[in-house]
PyMOL CGO cylinders between C-alpha atoms (Angstrom):
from pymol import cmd
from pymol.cgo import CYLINDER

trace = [
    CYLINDER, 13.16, 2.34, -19.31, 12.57, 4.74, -16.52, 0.3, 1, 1, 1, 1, 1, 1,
    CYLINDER, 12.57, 4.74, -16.52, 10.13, 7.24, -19.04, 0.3, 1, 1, 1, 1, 1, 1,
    CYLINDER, 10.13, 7.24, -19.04, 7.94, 4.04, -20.26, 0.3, 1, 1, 1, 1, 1, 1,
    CYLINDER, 7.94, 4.04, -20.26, 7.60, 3.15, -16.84, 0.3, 1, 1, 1, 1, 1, 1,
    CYLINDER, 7.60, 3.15, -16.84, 6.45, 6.53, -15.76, 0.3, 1, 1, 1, 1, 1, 1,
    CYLINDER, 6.45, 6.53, -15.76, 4.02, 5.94, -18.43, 0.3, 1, 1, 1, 1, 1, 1,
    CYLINDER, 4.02, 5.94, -18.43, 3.00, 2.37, -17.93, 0.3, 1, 1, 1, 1, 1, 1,
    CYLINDER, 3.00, 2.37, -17.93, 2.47, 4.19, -14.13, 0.3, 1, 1, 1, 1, 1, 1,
    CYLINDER, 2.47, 4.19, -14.13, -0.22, 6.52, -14.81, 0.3, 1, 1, 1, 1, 1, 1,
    CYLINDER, -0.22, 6.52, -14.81, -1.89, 4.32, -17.14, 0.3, 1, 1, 1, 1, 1, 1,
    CYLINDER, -1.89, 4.32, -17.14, -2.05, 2.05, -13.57, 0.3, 1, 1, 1, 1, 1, 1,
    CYLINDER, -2.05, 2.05, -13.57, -2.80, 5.09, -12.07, 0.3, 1, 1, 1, 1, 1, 1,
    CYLINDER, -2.80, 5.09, -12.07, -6.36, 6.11, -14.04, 0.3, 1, 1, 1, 1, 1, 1,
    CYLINDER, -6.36, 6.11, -14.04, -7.22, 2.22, -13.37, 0.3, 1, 1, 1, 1, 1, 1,
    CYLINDER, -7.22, 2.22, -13.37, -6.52, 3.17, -9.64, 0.3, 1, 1, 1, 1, 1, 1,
    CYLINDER, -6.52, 3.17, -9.64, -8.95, 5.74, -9.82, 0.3, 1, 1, 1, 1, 1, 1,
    CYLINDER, -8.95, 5.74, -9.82, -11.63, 3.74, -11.11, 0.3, 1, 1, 1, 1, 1, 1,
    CYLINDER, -11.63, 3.74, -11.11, -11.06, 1.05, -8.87, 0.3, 1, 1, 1, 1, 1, 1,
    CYLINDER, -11.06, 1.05, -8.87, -11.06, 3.07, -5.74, 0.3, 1, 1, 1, 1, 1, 1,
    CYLINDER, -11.06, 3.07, -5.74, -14.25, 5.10, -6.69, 0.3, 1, 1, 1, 1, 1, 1,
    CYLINDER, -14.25, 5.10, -6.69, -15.71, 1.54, -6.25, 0.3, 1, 1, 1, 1, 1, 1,
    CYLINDER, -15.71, 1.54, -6.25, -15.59, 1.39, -2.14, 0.3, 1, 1, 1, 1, 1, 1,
    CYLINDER, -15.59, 1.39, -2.14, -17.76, 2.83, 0.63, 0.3, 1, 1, 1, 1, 1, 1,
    CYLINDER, -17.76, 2.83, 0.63, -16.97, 3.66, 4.21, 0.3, 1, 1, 1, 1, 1, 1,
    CYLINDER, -16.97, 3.66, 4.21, -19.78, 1.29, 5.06, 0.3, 1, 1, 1, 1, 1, 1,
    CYLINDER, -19.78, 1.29, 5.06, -20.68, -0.94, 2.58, 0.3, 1, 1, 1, 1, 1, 1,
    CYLINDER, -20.68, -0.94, 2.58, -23.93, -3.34, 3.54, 0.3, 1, 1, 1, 1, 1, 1,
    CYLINDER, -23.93, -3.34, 3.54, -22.28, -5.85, 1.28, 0.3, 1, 1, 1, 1, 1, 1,
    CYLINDER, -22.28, -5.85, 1.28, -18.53, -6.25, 0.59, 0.3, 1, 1, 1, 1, 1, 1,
    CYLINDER, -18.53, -6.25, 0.59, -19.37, -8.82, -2.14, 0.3, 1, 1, 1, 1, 1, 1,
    CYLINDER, -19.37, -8.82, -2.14, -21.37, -6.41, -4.37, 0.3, 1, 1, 1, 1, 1, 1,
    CYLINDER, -21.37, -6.41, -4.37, -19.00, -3.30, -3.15, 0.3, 1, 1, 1, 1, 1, 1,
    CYLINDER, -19.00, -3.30, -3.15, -16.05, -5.93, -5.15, 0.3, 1, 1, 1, 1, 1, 1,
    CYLINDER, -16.05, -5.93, -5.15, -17.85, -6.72, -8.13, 0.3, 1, 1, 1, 1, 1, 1,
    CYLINDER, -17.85, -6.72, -8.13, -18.87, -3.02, -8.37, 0.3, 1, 1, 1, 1, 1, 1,
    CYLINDER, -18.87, -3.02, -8.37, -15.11, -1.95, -8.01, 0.3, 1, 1, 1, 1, 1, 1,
    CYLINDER, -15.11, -1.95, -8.01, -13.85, -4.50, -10.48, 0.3, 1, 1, 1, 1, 1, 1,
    CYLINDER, -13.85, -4.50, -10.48, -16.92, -3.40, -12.55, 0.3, 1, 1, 1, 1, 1, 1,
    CYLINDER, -16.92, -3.40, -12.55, -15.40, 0.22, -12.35, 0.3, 1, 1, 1, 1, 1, 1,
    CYLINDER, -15.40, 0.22, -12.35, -12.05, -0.78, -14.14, 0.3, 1, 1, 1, 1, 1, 1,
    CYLINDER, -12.05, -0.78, -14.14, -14.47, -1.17, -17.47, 0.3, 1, 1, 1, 1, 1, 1,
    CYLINDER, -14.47, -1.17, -17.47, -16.35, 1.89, -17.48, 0.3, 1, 1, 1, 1, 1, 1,
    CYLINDER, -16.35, 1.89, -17.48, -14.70, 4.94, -19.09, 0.3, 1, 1, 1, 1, 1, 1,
    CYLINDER, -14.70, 4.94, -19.09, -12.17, 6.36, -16.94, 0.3, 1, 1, 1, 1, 1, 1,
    CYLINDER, -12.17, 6.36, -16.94, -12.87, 9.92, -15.19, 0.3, 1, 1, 1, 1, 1, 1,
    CYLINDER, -12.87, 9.92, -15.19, -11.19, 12.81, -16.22, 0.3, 1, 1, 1, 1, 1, 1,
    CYLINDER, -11.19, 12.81, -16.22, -9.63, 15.34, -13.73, 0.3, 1, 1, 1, 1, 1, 1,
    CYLINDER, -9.63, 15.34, -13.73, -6.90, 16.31, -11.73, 0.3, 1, 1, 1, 1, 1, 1,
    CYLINDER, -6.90, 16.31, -11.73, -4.00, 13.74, -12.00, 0.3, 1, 1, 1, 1, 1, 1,
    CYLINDER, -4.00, 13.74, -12.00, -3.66, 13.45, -8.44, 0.3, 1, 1, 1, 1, 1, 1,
    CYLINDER, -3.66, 13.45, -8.44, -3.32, 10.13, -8.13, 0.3, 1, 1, 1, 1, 1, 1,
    CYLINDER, -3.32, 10.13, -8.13, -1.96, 9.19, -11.74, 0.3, 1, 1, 1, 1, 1, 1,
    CYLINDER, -1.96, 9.19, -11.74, 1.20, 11.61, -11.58, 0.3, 1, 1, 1, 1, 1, 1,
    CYLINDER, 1.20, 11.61, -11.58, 2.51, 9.84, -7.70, 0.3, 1, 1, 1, 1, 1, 1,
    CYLINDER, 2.51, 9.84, -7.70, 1.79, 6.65, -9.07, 0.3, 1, 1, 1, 1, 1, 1,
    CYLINDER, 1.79, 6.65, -9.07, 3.87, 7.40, -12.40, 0.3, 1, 1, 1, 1, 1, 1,
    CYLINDER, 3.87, 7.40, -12.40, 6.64, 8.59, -10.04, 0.3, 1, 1, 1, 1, 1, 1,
    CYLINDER, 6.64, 8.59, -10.04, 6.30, 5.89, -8.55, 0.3, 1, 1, 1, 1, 1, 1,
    CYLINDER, 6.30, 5.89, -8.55, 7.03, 3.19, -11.22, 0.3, 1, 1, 1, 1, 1, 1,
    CYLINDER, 7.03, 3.19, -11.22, 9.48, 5.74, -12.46, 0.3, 1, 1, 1, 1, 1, 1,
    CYLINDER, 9.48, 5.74, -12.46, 11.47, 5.38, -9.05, 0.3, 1, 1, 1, 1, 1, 1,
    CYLINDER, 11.47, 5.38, -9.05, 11.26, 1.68, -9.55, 0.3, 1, 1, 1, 1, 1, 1,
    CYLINDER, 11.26, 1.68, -9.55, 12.31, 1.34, -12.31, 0.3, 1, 1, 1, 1, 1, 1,
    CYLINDER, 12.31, 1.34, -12.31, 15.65, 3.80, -11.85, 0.3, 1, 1, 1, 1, 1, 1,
    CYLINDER, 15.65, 3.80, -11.85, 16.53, 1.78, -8.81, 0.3, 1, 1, 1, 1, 1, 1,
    CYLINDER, 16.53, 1.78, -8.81, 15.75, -1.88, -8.23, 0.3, 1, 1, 1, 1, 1, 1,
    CYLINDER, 15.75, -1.88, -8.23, 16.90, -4.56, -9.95, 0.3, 1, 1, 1, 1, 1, 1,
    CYLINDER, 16.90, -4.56, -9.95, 14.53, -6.00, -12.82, 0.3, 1, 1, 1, 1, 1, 1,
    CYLINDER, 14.53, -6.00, -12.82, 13.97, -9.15, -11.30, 0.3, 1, 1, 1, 1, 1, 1,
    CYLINDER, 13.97, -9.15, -11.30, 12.13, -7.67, -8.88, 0.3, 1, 1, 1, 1, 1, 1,
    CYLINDER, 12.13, -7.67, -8.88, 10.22, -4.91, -10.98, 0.3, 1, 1, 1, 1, 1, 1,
    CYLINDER, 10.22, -4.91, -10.98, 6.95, -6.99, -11.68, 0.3, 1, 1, 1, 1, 1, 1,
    CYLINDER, 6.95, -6.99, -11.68, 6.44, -7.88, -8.00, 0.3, 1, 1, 1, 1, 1, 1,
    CYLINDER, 6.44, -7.88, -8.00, 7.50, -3.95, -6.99, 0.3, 1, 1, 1, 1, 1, 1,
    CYLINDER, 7.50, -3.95, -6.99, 4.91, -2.47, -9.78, 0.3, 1, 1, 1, 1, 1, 1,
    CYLINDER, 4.91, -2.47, -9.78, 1.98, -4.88, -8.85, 0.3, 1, 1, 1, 1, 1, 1,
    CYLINDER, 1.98, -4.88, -8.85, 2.76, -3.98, -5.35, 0.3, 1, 1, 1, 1, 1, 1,
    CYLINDER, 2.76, -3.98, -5.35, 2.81, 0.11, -6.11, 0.3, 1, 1, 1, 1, 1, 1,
    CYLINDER, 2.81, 0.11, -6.11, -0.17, -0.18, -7.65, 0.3, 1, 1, 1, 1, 1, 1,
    CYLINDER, -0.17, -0.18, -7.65, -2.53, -2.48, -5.02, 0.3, 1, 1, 1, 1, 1, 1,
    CYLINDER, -2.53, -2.48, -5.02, -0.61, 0.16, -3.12, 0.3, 1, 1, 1, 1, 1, 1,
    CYLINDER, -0.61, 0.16, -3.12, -2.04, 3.33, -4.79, 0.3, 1, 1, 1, 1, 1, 1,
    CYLINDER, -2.04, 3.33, -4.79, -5.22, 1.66, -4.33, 0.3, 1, 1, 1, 1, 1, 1,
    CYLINDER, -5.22, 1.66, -4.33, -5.26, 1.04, -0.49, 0.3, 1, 1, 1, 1, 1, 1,
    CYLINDER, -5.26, 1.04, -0.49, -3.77, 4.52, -0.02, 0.3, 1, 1, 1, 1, 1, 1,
    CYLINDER, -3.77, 4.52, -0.02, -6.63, 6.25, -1.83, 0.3, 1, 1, 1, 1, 1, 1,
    CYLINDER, -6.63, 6.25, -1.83, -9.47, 3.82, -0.32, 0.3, 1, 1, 1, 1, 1, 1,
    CYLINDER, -9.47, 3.82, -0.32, -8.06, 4.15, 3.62, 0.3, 1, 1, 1, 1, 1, 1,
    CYLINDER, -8.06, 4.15, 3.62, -8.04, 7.27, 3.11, 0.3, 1, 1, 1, 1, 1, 1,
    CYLINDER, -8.04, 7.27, 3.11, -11.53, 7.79, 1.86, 0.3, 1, 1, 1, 1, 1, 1,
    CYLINDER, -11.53, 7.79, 1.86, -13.00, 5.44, 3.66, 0.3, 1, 1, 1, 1, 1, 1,
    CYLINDER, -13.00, 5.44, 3.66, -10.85, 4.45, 6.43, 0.3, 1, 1, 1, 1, 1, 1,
    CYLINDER, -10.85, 4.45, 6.43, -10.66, 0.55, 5.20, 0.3, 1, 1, 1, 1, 1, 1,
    CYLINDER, -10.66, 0.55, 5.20, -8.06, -1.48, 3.33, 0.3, 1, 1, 1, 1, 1, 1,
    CYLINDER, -8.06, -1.48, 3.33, -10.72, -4.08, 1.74, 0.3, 1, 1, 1, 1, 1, 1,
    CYLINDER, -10.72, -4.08, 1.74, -9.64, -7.51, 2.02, 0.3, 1, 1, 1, 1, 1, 1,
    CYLINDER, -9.64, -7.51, 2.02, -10.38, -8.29, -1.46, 0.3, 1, 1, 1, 1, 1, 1,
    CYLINDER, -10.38, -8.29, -1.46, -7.43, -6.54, -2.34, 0.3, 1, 1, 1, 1, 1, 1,
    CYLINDER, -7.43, -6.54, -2.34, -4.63, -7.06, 0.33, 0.3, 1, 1, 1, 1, 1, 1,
    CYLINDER, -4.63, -7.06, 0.33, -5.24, -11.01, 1.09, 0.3, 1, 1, 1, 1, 1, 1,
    CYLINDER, -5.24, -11.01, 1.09, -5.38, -11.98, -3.09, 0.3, 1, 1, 1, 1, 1, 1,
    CYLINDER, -5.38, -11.98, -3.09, -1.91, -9.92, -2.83, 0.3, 1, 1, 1, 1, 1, 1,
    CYLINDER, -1.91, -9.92, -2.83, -0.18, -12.44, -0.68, 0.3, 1, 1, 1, 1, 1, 1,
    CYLINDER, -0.18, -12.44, -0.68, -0.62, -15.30, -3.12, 0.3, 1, 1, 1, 1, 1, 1,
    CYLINDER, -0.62, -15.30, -3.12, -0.04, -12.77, -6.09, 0.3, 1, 1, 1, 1, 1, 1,
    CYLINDER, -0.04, -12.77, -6.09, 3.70, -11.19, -4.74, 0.3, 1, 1, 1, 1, 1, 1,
    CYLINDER, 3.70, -11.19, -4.74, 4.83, -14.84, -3.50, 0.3, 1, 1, 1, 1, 1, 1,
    CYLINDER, 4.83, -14.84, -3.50, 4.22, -15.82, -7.24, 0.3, 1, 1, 1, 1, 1, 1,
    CYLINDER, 4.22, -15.82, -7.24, 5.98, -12.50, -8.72, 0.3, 1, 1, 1, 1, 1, 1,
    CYLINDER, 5.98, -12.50, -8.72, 8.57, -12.71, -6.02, 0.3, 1, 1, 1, 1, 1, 1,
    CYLINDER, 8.57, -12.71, -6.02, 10.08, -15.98, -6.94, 0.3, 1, 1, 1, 1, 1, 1,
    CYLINDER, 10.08, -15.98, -6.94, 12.08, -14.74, -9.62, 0.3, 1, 1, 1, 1, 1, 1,
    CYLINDER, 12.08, -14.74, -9.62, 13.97, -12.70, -7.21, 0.3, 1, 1, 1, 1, 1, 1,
    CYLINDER, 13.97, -12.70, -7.21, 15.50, -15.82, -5.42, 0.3, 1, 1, 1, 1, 1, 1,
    CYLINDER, 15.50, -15.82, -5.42, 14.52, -14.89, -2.02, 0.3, 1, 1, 1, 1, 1, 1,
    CYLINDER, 14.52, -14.89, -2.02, 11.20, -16.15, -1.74, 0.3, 1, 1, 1, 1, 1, 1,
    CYLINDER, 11.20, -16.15, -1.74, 12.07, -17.44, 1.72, 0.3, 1, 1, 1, 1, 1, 1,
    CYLINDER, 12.07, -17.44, 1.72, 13.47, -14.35, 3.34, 0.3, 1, 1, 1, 1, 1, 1,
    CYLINDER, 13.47, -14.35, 3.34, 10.14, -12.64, 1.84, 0.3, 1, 1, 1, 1, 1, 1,
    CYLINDER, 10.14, -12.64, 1.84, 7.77, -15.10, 3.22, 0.3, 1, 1, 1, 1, 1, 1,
    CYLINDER, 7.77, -15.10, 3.22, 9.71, -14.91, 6.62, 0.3, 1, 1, 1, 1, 1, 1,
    CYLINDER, 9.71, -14.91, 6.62, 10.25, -10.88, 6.06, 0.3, 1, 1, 1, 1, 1, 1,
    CYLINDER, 10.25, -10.88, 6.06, 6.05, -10.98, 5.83, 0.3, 1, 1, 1, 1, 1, 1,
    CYLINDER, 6.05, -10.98, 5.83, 5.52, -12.75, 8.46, 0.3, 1, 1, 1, 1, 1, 1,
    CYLINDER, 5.52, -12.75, 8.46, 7.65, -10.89, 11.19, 0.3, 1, 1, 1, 1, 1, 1,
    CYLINDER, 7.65, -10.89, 11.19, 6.29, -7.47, 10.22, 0.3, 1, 1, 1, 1, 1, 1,
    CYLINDER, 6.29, -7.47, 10.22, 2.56, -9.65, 10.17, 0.3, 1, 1, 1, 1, 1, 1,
    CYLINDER, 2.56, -9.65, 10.17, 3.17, -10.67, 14.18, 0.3, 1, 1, 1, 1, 1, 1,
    CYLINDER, 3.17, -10.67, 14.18, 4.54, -7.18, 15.00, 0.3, 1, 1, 1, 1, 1, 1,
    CYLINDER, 4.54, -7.18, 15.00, 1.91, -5.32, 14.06, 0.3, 1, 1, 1, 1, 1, 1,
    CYLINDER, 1.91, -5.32, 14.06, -0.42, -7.97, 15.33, 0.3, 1, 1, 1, 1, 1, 1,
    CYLINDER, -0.42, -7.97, 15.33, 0.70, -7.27, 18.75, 0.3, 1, 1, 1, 1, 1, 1,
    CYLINDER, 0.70, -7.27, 18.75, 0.83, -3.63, 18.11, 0.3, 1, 1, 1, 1, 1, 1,
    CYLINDER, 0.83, -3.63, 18.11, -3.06, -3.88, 17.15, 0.3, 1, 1, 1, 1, 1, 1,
    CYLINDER, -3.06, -3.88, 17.15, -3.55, -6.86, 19.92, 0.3, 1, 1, 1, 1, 1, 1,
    CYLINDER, -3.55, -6.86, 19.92, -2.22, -4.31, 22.79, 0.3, 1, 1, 1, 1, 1, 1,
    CYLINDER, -2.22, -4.31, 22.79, -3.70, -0.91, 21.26, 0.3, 1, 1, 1, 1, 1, 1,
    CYLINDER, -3.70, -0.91, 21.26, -7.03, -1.97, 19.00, 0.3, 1, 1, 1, 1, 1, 1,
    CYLINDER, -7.03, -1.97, 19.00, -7.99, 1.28, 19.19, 0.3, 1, 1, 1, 1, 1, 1,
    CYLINDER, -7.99, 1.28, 19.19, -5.09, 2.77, 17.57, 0.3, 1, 1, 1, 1, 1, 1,
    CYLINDER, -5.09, 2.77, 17.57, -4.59, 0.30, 14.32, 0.3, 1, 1, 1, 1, 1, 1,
    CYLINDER, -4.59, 0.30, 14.32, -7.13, -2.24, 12.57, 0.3, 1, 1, 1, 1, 1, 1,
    CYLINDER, -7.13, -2.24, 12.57, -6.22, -5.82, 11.52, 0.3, 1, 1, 1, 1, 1, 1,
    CYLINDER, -6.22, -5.82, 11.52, -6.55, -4.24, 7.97, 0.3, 1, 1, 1, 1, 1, 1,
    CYLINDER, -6.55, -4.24, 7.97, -3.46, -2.30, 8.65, 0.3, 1, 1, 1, 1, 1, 1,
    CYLINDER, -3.46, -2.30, 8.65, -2.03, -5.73, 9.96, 0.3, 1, 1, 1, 1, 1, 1,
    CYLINDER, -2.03, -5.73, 9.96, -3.00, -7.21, 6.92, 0.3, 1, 1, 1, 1, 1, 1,
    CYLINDER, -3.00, -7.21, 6.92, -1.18, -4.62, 5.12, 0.3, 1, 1, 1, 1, 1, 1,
    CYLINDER, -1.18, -4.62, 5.12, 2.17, -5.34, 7.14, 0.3, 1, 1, 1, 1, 1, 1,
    CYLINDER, 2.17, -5.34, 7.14, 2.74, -8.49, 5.55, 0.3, 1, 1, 1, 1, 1, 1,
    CYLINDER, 2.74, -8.49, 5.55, 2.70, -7.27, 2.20, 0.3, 1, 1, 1, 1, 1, 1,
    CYLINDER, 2.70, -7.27, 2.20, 5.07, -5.02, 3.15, 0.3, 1, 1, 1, 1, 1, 1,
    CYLINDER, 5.07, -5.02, 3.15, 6.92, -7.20, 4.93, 0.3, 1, 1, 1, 1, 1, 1,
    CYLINDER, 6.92, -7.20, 4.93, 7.00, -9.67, 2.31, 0.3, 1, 1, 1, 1, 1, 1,
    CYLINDER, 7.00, -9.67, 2.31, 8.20, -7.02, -0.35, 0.3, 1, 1, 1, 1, 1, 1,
    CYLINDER, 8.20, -7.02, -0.35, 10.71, -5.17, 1.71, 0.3, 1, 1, 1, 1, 1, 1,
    CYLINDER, 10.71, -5.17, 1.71, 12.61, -8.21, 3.18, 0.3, 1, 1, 1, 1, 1, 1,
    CYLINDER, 12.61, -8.21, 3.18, 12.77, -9.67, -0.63, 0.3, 1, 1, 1, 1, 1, 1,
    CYLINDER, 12.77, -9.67, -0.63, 15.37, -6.72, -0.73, 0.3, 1, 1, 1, 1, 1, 1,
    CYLINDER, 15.37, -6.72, -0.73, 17.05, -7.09, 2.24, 0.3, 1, 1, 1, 1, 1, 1,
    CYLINDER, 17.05, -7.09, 2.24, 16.61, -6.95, 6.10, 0.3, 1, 1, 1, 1, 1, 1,
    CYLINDER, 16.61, -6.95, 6.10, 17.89, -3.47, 5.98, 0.3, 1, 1, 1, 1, 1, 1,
    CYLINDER, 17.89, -3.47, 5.98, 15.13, -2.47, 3.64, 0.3, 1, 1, 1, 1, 1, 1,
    CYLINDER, 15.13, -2.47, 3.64, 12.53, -4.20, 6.22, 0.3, 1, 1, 1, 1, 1, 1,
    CYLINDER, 12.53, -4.20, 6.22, 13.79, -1.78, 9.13, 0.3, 1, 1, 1, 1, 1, 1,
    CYLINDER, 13.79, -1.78, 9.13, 13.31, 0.69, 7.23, 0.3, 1, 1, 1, 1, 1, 1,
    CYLINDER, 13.31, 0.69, 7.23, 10.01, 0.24, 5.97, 0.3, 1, 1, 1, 1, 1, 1,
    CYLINDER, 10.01, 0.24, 5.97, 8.94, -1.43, 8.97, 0.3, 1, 1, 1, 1, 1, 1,
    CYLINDER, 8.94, -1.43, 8.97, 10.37, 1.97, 10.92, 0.3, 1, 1, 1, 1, 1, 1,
    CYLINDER, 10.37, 1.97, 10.92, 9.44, 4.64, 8.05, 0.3, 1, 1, 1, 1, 1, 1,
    CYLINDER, 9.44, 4.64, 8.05, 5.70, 3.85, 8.35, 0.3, 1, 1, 1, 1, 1, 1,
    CYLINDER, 5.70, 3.85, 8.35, 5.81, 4.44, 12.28, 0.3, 1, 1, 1, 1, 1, 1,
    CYLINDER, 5.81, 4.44, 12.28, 7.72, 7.70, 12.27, 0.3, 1, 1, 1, 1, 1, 1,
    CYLINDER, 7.72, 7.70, 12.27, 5.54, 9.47, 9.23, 0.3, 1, 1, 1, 1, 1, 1,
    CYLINDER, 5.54, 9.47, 9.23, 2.50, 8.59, 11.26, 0.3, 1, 1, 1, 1, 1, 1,
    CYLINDER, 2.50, 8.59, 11.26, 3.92, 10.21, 14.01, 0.3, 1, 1, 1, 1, 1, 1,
    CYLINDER, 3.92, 10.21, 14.01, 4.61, 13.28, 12.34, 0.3, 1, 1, 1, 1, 1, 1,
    CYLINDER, 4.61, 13.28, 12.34, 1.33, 13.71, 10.91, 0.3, 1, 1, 1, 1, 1, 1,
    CYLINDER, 1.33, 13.71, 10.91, -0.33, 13.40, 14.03, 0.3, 1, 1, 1, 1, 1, 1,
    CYLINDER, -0.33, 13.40, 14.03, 2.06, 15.54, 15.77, 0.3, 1, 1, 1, 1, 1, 1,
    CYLINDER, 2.06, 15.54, 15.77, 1.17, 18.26, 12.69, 0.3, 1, 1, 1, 1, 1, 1,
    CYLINDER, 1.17, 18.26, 12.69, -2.54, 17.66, 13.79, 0.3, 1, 1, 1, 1, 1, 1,
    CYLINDER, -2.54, 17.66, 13.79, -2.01, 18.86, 17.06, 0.3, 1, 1, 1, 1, 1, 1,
    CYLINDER, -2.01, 18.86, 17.06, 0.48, 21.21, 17.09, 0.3, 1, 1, 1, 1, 1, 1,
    CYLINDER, 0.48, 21.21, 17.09, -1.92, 22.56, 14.46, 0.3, 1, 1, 1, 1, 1, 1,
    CYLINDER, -1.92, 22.56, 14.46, -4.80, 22.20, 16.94, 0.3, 1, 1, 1, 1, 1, 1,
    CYLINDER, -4.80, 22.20, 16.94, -6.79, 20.57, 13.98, 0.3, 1, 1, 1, 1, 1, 1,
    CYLINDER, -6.79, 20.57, 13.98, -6.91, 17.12, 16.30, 0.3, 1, 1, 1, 1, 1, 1,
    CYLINDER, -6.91, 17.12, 16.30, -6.14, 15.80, 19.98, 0.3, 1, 1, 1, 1, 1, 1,
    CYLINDER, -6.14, 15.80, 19.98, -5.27, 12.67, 21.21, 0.3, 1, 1, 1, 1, 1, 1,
    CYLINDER, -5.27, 12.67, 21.21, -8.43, 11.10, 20.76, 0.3, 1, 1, 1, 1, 1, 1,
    CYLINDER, -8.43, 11.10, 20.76, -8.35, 11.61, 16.92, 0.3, 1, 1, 1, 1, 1, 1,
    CYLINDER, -8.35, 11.61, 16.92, -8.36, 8.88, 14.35, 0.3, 1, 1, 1, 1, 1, 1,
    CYLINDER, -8.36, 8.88, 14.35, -7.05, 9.18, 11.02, 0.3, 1, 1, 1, 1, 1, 1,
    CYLINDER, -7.05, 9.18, 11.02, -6.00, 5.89, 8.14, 0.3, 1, 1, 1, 1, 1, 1,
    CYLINDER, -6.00, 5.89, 8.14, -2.87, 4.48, 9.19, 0.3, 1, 1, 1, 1, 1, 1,
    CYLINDER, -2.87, 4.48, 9.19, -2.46, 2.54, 6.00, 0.3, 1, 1, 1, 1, 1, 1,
    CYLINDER, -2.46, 2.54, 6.00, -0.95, 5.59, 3.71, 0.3, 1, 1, 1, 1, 1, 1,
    CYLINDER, -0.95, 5.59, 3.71, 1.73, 6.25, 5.84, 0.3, 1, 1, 1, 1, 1, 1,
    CYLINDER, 1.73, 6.25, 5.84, 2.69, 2.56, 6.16, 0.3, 1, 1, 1, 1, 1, 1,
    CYLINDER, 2.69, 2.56, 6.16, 2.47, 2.19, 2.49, 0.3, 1, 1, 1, 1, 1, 1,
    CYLINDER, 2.47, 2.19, 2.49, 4.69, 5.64, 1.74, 0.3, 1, 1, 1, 1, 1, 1,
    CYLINDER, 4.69, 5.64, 1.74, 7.22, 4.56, 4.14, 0.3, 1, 1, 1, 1, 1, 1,
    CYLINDER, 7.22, 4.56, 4.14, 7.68, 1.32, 2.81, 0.3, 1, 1, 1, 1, 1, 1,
    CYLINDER, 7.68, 1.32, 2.81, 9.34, 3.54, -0.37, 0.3, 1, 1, 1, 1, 1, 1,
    CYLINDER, 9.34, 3.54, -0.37, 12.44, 3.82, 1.47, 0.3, 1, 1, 1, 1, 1, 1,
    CYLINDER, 12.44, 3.82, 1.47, 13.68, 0.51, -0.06, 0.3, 1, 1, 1, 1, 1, 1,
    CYLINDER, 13.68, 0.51, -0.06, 14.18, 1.87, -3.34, 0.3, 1, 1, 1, 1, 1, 1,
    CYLINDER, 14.18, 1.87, -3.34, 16.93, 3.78, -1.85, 0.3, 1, 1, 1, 1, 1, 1,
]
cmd.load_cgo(trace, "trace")
C-alpha cells in the first residue's frame, strides 16, 4: 500500500509540475493564466530534477503508512492542491484562487466518508477567522490567499481531531518563524522582508499524520 502510493505520488507530482509552470507573479488575466495551467496538465510533462515529484511521493507515502483509509482520498487530493500552492507561492508569491476556493467544495465532498464532516467544516472555519484577524490586524504580513489557505487546512486537520488542528494551526506559525529568524541571523533579510507564507503553513499542517 505504502510503495503504490509513493508511486501514485510522483505520478501527482509531474502533474504538479505542469500545473504550476502555468502561473505568473502578475498575470493581466487570471482567467487565461487558469485555462493555460489546466492546459499545461496535457502537454508532455518536463523532464528534470525530481524536486517536486520525490516530496510529493513521500508525501502520499506518509499518508498512506499513517491515517486511516477513510480519510486517504480527501488527505491525497489535499497533498497534492498542496504541492501545487507550495510551488506557485513560492514562485510567484500567490495561492490562485482557482485552486484553493474549488478545494472547499472538493474536501467537504471527500471528507464525508470520514464521519466528521461537521467538526471539519467547524475545524475550517475557526482556523478561516483566525487567520482573518491575523491578516485584518497585520495586512502587511499575510494575504487573504494565505487566509484562504487556512480553511483548507483547517477543514482537513480538525477531520482528524482538535489535537491535529493545534498542531497544524501552531506548526505553520513556528516554521515561519524559524525561517525568518534564519534570514536574519543570516543577514540575507531584515524585518522589512517578505517571503510566501503559504509553504510553511502547508508543511506544518503534516504534523497530523503523526
Amino acid at each position: 500500500m505504502v510503495i503504490w502510493a509513493a508511486l501514485a505520488g510522483f505520478v501527482a507530482g509531474v502533474l504538479v509540475r505542469s500545473l504550476a509552470a502555468g502561473f505568473a507573479t502578475d498575470p493581466p488575466d487570471t482567467r487565461a493564466e487558469a485555462r493555460r495551467a489546466v492546459q499545461g496538465l496535457l502537454r508532455r510533462p518536463e523532464l528534470g530534477v525530481p524536486t517536486i515529484e520525490l516530496p510529493t511521493a513521500a508525501v502520499f507515502a506518509l499518508l498512506a503508512w499513517r491515517m486511516d483509509a477513510a480519510y486517504l482520498p480527501a488527505l491525497y487530493y489535499a497533498a497534492t492542491a498542496g504541492a501545487a500552492l507550495c510551488v506557485i507561492d513560492w514562485r510567484t508569491s500567490r495561492l490562485p484562487d482557482v485552486i484553493t476556493l474549488p478545494s472547499y467544495p472538493i474536501l467537504a465532498l471527500l471528507l464525508i466518508p470520514t464521519g466528521r464532516l461537521p467538526e471539519a467544516l467547524l475545524g475550517g472555519l475557526a482556523l478561516f477567522v483566525l487567520y482573518g484577524v491575523l491578516w485584518f490586524v497585520r495586512p502587511a504580513a499575510m494575504g487573504l490567499g494565505d487566509v484562504k489557505l487556512a480553511g483548507l487546512i483547517g477543514m482537513i486537520a480538525c477531520s482528524v481531531s482538535w489535537n491535529a488542528w493545534i498542531a497544524a494551526a501552531l506548526a505553520g506559525q513556528v516554521l515561519g518563524a524559524l525561517y525568518a529568524t534564519t534570514l536574519l541571523v543570516t543577514k540575507k533579510a531584515d524585518k522589512s522582508t517578505e517571503f510566501p507564507f503559504g509553504p510553511f503553513m502547508i508543511v506544518g499542517a503534516l504534523c497530523l499524520a503523526w
